[in-house]
N, CA, C and O atoms as a GROMACS GRO file, in nm:
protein
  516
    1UNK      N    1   0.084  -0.118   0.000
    1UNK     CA    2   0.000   0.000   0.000
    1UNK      C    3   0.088   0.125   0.000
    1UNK      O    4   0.185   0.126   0.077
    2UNK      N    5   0.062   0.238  -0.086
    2UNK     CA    6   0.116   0.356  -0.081
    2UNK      C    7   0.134   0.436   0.046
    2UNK      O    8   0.048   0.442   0.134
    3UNK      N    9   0.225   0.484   0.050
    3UNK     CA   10   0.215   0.598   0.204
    3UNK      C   11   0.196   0.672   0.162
    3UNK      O   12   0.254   0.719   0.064
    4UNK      N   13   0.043   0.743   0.265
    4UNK     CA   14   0.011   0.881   0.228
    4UNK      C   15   0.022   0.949   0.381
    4UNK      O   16  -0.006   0.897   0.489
    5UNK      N   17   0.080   1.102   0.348
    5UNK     CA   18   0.067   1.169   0.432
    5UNK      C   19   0.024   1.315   0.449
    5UNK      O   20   0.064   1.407   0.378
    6UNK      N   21  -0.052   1.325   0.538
    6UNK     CA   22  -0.142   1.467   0.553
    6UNK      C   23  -0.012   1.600   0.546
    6UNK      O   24   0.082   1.582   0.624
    7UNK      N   25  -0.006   1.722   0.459
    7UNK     CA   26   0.101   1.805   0.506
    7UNK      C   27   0.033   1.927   0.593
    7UNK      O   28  -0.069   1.967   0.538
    8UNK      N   29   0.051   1.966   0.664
    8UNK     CA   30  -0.046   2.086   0.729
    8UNK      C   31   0.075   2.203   0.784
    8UNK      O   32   0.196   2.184   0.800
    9UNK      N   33  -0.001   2.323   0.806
    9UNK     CA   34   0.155   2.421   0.854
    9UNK      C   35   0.095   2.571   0.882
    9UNK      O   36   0.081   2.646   0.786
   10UNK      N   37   0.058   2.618   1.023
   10UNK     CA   38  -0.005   2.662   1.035
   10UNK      C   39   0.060   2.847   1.002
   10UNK      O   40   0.034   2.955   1.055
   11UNK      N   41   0.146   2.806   0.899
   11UNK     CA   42   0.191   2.918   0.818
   11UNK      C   43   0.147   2.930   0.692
   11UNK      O   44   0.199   3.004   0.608
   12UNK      N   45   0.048   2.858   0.675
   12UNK     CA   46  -0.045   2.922   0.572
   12UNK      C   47  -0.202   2.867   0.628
   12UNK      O   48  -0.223   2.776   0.708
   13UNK      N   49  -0.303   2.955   0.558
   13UNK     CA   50  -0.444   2.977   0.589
   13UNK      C   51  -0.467   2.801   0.597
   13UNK      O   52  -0.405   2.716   0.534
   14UNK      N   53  -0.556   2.785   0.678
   14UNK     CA   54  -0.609   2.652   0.729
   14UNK      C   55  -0.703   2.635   0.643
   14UNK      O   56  -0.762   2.734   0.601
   15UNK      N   57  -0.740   2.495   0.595
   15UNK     CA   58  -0.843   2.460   0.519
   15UNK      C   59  -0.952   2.520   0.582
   15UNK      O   60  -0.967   2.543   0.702
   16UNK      N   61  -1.039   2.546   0.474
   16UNK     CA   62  -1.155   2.610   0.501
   16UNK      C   63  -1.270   2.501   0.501
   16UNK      O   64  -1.358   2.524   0.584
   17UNK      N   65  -1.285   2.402   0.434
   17UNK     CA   66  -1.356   2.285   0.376
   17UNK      C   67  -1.273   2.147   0.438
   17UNK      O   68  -1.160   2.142   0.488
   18UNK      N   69  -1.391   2.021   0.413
   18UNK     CA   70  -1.305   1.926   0.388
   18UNK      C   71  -1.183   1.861   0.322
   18UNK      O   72  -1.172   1.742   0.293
   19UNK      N   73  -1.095   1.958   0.302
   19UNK     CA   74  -1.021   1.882   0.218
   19UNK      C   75  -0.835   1.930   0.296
   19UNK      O   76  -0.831   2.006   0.392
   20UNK      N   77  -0.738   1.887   0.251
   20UNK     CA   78  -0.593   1.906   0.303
   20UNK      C   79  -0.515   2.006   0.286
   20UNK      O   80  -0.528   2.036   0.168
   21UNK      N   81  -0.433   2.082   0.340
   21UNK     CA   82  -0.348   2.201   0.274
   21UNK      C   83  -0.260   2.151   0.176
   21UNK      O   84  -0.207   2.222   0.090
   22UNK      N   85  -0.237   1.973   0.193
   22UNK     CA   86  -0.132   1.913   0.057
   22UNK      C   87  -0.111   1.775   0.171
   22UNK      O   88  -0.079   1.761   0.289
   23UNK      N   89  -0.160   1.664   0.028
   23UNK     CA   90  -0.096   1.538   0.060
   23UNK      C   91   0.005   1.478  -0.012
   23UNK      O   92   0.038   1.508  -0.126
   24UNK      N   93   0.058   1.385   0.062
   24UNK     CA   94   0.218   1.374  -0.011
   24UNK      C   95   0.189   1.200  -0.002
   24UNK      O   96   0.173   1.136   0.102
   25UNK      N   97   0.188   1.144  -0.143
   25UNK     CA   98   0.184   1.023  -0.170
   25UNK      C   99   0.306   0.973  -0.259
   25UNK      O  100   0.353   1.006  -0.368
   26UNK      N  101   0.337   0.874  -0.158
   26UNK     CA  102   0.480   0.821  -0.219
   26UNK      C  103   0.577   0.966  -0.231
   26UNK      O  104   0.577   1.053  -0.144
   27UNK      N  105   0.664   0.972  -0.362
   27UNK     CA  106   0.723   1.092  -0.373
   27UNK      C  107   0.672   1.194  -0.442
   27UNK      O  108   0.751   1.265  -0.504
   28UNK      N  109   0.525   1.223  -0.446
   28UNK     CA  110   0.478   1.295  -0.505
   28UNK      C  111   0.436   1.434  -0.379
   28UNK      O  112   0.482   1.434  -0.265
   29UNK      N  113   0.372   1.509  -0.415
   29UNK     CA  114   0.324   1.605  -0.296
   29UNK      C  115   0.218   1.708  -0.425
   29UNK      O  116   0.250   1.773  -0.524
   30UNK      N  117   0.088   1.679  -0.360
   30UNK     CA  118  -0.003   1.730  -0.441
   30UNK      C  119  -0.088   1.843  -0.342
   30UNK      O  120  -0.158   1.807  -0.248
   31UNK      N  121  -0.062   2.035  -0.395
   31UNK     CA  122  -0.095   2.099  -0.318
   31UNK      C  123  -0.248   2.125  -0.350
   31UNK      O  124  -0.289   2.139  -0.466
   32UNK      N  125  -0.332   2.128  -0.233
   32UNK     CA  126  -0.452   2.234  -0.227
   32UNK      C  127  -0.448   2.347  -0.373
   32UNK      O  128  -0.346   2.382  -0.432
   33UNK      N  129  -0.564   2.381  -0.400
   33UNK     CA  130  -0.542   2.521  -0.430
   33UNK      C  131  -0.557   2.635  -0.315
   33UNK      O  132  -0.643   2.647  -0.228
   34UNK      N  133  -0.412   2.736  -0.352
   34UNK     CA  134  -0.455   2.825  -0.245
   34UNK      C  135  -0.486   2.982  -0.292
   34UNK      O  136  -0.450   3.029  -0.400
   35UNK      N  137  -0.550   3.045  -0.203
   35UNK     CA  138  -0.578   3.161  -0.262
   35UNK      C  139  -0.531   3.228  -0.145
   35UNK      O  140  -0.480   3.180  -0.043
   36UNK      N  141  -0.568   3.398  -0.191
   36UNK     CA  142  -0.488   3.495  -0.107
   36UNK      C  143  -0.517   3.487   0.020
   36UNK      O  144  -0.537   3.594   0.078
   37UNK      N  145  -0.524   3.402   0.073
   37UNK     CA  146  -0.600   3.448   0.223
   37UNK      C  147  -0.438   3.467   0.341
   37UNK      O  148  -0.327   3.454   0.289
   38UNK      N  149  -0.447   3.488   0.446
   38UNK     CA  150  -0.305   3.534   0.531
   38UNK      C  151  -0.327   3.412   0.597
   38UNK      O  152  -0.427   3.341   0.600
   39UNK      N  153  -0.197   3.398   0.661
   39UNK     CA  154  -0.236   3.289   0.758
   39UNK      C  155  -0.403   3.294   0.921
   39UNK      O  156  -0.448   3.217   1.006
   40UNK      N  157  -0.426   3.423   0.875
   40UNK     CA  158  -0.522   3.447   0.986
   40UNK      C  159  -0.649   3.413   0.922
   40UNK      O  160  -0.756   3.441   0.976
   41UNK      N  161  -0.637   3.332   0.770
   41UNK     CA  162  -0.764   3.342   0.731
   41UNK      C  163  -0.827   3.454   0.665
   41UNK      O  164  -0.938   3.426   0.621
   42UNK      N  165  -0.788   3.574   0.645
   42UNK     CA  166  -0.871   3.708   0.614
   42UNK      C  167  -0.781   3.696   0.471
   42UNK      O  168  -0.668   3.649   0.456
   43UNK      N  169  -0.879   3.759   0.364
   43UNK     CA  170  -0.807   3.809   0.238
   43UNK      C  171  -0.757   3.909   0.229
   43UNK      O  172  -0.798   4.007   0.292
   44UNK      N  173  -0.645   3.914   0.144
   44UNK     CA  174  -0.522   4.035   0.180
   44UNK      C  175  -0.581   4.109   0.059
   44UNK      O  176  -0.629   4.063  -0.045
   45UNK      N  177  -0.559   4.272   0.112
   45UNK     CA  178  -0.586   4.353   0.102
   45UNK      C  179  -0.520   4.352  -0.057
   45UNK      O  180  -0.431   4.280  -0.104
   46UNK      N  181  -0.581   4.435  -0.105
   46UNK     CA  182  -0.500   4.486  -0.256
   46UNK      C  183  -0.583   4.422  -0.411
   46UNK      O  184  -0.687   4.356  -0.412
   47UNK      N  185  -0.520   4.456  -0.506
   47UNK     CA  186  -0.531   4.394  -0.643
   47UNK      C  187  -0.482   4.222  -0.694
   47UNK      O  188  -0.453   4.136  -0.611
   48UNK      N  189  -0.482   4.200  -0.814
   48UNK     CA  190  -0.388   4.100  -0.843
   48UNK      C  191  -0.262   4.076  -0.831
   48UNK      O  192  -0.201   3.969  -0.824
   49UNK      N  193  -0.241   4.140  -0.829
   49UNK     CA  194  -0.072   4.147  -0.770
   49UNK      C  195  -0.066   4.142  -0.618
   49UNK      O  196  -0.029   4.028  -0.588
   50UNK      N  197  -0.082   4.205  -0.524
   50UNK     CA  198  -0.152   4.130  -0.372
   50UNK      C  199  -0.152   3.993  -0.327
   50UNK      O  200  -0.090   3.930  -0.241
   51UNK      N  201  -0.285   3.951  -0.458
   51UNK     CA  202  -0.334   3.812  -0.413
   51UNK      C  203  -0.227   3.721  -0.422
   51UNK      O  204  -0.191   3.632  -0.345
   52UNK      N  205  -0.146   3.787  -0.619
   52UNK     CA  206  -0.075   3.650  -0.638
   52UNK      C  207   0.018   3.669  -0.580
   52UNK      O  208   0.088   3.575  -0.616
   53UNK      N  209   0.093   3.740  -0.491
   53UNK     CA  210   0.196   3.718  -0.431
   53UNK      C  211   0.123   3.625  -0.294
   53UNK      O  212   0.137   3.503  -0.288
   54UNK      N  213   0.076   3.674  -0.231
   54UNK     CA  214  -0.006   3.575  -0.088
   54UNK      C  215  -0.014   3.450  -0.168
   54UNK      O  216   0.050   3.356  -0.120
   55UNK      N  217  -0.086   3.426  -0.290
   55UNK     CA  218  -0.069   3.269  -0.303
   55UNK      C  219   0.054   3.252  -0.296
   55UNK      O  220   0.075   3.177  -0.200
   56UNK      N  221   0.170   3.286  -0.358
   56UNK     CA  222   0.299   3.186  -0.337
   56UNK      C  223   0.337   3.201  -0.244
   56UNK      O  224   0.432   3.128  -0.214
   57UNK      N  225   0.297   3.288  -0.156
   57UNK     CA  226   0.386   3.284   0.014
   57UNK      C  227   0.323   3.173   0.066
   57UNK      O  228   0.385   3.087   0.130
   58UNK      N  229   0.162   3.164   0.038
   58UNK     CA  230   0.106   3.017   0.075
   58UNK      C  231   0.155   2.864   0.042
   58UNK      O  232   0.175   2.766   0.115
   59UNK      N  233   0.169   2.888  -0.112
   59UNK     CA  234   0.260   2.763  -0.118
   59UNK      C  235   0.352   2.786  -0.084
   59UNK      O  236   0.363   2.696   0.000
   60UNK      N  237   0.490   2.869  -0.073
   60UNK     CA  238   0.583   2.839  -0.024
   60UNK      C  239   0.576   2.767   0.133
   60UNK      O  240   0.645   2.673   0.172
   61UNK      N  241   0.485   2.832   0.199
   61UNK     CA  242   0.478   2.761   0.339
   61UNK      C  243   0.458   2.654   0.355
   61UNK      O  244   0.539   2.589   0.422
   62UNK      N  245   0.295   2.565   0.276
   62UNK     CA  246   0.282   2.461   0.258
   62UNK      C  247   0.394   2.374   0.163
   62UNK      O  248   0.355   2.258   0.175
   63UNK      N  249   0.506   2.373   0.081
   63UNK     CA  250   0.610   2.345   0.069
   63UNK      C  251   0.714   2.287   0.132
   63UNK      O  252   0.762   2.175   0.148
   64UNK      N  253   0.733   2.398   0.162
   64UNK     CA  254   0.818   2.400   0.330
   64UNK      C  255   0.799   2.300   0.427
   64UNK      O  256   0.886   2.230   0.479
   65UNK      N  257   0.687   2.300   0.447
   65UNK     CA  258   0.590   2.205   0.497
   65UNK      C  259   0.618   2.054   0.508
   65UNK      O  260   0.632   1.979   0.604
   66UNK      N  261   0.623   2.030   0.340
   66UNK     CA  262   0.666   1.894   0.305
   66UNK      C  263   0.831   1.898   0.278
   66UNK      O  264   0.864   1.810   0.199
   67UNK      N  265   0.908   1.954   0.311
   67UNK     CA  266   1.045   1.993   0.297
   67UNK      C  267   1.049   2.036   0.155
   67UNK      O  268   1.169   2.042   0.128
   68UNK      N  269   0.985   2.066   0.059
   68UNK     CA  270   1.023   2.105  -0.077
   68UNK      C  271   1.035   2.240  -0.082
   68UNK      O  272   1.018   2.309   0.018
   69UNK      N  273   1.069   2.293  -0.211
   69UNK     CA  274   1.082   2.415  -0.245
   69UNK      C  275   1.016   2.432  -0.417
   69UNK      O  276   0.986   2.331  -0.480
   70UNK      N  277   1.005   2.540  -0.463
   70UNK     CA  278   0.893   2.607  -0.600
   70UNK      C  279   1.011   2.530  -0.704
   70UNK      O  280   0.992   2.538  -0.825
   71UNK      N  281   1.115   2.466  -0.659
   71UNK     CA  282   1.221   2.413  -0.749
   71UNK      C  283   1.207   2.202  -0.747
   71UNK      O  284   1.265   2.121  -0.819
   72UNK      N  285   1.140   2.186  -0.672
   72UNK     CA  286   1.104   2.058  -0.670
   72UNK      C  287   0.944   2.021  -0.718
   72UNK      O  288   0.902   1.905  -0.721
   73UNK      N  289   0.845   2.163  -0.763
   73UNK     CA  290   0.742   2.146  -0.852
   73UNK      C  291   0.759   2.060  -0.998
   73UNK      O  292   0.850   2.074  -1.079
   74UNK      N  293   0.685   2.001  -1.002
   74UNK     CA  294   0.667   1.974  -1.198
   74UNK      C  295   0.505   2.003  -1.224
   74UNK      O  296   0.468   1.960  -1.332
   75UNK      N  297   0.409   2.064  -1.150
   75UNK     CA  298   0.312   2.077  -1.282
   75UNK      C  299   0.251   2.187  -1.196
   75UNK      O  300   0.244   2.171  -1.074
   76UNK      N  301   0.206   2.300  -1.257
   76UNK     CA  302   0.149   2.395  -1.178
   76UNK      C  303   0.025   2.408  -1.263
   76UNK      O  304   0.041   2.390  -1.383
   77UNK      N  305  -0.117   2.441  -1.212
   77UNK     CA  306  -0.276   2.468  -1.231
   77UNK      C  307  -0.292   2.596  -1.169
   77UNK      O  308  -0.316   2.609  -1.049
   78UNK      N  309  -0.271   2.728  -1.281
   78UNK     CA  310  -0.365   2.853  -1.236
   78UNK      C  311  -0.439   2.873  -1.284
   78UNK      O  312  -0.439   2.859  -1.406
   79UNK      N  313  -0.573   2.930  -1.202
   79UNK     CA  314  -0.672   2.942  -1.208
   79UNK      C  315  -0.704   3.074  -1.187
   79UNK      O  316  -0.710   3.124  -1.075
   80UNK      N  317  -0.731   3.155  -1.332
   80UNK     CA  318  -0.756   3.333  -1.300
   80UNK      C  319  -0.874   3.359  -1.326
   80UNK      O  320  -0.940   3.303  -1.414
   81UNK      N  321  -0.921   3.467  -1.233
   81UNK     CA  322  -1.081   3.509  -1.282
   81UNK      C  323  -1.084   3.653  -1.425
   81UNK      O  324  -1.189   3.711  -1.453
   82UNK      N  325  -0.955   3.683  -1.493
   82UNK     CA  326  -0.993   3.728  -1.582
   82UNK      C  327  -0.856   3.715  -1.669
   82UNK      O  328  -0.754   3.769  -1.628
   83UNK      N  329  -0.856   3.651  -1.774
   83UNK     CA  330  -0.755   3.641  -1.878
   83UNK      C  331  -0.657   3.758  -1.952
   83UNK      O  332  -0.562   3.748  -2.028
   84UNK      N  333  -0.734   3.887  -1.885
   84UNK     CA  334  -0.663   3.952  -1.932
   84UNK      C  335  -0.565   4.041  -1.813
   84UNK      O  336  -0.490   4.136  -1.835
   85UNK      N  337  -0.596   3.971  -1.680
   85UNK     CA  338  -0.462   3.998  -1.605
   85UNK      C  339  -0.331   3.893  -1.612
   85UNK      O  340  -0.231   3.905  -1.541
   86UNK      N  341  -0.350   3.798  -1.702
   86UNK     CA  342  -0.243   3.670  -1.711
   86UNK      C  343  -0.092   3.726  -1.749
   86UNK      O  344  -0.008   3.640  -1.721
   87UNK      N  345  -0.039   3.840  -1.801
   87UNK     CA  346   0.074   3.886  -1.782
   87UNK      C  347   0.114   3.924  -1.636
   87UNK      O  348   0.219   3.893  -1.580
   88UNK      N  349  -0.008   4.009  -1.574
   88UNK     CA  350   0.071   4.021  -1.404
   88UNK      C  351   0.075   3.934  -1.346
   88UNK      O  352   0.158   3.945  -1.255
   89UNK      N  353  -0.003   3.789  -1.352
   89UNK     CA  354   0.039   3.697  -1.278
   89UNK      C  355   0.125   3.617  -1.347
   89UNK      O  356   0.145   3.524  -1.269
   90UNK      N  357   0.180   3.599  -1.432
   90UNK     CA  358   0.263   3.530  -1.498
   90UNK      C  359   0.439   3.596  -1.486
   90UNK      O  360   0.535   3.521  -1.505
   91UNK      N  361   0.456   3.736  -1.454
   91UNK     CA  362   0.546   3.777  -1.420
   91UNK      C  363   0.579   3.723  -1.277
   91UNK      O  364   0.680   3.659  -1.245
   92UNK      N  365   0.475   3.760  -1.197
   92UNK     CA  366   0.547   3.723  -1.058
   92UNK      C  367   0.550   3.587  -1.041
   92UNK      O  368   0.636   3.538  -0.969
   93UNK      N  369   0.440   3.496  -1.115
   93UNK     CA  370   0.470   3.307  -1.132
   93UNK      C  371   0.634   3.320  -1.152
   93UNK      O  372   0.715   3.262  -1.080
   94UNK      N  373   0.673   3.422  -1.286
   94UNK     CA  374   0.778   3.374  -1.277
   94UNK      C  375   0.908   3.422  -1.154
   94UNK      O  376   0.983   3.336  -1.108
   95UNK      N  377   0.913   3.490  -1.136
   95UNK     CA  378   0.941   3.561  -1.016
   95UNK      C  379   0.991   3.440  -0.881
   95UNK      O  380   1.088   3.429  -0.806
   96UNK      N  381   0.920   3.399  -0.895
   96UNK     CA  382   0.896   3.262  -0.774
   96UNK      C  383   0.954   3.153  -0.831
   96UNK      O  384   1.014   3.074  -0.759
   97UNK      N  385   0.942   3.128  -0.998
   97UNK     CA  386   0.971   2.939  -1.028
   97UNK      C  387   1.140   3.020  -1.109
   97UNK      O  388   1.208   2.928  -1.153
   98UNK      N  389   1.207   3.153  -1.132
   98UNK     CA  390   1.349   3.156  -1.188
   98UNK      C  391   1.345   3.075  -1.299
   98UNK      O  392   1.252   3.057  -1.377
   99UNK      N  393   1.469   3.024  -1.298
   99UNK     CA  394   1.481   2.972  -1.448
   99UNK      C  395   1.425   2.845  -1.445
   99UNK      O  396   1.436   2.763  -1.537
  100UNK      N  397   1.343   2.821  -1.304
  100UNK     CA  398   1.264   2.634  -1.302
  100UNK      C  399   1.172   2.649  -1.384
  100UNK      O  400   1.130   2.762  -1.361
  101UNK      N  401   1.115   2.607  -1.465
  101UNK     CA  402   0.978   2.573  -1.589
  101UNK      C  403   0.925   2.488  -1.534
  101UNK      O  404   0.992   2.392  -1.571
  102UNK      N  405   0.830   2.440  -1.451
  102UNK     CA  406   0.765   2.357  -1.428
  102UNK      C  407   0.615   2.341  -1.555
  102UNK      O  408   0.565   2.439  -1.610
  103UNK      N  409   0.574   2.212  -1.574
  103UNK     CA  410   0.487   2.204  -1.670
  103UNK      C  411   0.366   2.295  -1.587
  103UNK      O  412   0.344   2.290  -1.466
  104UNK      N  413   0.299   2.373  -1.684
  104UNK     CA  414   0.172   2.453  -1.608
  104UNK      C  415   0.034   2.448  -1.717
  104UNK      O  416   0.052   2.435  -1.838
  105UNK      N  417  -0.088   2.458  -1.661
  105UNK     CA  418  -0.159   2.528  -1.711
  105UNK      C  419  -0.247   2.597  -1.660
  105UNK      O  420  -0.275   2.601  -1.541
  106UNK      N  421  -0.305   2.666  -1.760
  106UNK     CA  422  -0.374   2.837  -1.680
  106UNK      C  423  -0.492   2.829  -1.722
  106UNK      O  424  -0.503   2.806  -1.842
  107UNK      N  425  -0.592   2.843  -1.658
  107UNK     CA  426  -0.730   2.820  -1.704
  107UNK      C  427  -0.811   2.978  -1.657
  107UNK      O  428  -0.787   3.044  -1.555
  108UNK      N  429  -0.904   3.009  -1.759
  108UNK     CA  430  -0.996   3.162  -1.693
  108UNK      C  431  -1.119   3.114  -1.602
  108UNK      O  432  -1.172   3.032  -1.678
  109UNK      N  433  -1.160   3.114  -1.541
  109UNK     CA  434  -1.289   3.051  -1.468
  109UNK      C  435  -1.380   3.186  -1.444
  109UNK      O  436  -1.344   3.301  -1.424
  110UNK      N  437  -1.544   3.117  -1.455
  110UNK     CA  438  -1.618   3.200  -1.410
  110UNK      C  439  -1.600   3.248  -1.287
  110UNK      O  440  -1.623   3.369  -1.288
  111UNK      N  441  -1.557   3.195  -1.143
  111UNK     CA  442  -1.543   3.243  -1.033
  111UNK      C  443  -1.499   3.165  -0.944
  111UNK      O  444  -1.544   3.051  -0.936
  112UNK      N  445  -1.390   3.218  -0.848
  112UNK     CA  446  -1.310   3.172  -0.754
  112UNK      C  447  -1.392   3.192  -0.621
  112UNK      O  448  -1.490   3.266  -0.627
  113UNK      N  449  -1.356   3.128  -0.490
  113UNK     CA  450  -1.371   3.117  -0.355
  113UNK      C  451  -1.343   3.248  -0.303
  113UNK      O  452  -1.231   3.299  -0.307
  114UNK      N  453  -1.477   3.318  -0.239
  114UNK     CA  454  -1.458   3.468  -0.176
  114UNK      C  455  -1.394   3.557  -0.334
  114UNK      O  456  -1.304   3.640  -0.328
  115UNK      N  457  -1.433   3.534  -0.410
  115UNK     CA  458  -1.417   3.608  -0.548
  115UNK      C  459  -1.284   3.650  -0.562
  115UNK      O  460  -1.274   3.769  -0.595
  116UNK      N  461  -1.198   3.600  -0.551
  116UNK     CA  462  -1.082   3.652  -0.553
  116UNK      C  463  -1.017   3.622  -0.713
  116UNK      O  464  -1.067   3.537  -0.788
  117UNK      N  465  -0.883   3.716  -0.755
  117UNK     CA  466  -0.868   3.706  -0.872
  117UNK      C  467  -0.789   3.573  -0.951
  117UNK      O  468  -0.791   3.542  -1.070
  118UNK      N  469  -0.723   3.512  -0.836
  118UNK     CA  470  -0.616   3.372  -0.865
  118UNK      C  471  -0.625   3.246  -0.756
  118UNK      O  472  -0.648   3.282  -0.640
  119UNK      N  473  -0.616   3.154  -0.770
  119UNK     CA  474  -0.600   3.050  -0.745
  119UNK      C  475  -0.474   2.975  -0.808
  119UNK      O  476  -0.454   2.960  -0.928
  120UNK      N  477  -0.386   2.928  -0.694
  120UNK     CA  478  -0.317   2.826  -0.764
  120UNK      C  479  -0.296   2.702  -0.738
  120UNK      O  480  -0.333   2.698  -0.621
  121UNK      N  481  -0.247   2.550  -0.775
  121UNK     CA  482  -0.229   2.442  -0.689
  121UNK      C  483  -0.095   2.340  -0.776
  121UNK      O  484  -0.086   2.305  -0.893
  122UNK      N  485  -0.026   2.321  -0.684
  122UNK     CA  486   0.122   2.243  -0.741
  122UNK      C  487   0.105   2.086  -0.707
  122UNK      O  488   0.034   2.029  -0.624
  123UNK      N  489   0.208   2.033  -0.811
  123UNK     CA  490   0.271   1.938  -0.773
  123UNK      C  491   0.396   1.945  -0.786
  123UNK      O  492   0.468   2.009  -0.862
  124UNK      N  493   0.422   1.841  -0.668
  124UNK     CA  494   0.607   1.844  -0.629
  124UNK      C  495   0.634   1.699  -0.664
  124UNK      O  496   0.551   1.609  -0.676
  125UNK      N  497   0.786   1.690  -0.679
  125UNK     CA  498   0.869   1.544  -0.662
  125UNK      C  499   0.921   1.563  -0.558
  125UNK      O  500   0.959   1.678  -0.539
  126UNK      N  501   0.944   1.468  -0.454
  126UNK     CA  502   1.001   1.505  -0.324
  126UNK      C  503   1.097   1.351  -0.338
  126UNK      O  504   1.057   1.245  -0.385
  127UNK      N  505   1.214   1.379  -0.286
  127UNK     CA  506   1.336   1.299  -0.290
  127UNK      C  507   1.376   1.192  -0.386
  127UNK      O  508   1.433   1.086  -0.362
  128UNK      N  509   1.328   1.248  -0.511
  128UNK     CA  510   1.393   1.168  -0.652
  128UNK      C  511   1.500   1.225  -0.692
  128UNK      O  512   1.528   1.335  -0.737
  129UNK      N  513   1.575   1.099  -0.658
  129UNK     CA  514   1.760   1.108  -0.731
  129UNK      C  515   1.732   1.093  -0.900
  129UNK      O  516   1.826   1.094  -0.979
   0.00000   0.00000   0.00000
């Protein structure tokens, strides 16, 4: 049977719902989507640029979490509520992944959780030689 394990870290916002901040099966580590919220739960103040920075401080925490880093990702899922802010979040995506390319894709959605403008959710490899 696979080992699965719950990742939790109360340096980023606590599930709101049933579901995990990121489970880590075998050497995989599959994150939540997270959105801007602070670790207190409240949505951070500001524009798109705001949010998407709070999401990657979120994953970075939940990361961290599982000992990884935005350099042990391979597939990233963003989720924007309008296609035509996808350059500002795509600058600071890159901002965060450097010269790492992780495989991604970006989807426009009718509407996010507490309406916010981004959502994101990773997967990691965790200790493949």
């Amino acid at each position: 049977m696979t080992n699965i394990s719950i990742i939790s870290t109360d340096q980023a916002p606590a599930a709101i719902g049933p579901y995990s901040q990121a489970v880590r099966v075998g050497s995989l580590l599959f994150t939540s989507g997270q959105i801007p919220l602070g670790s207190d739960g409240q949505l951070v103040p500001g524009g798109v640029e705001e949010q998407t920075h709070q999401v990657f401080r979120n994953l970075s925490a939940v990361l961290a979490a599982a000992g990884a880093t935005f350099r042990d990702v391979v597939k990233a899922t963003v989720f924007i509520k309008d296609m035509n802010q996808f350059a500002q979040i795509n600058e600071i995506y890159a901002s965060y992944f450097g010269d790492h390319k992780p495989a991604r894709s970006t989807v426009e959605v009718a509407r996010l959780p507490k309406d916010v403008f981004v959502e994101i959710e990773l997967i990691a490899a965790l200790n493949v030689e």
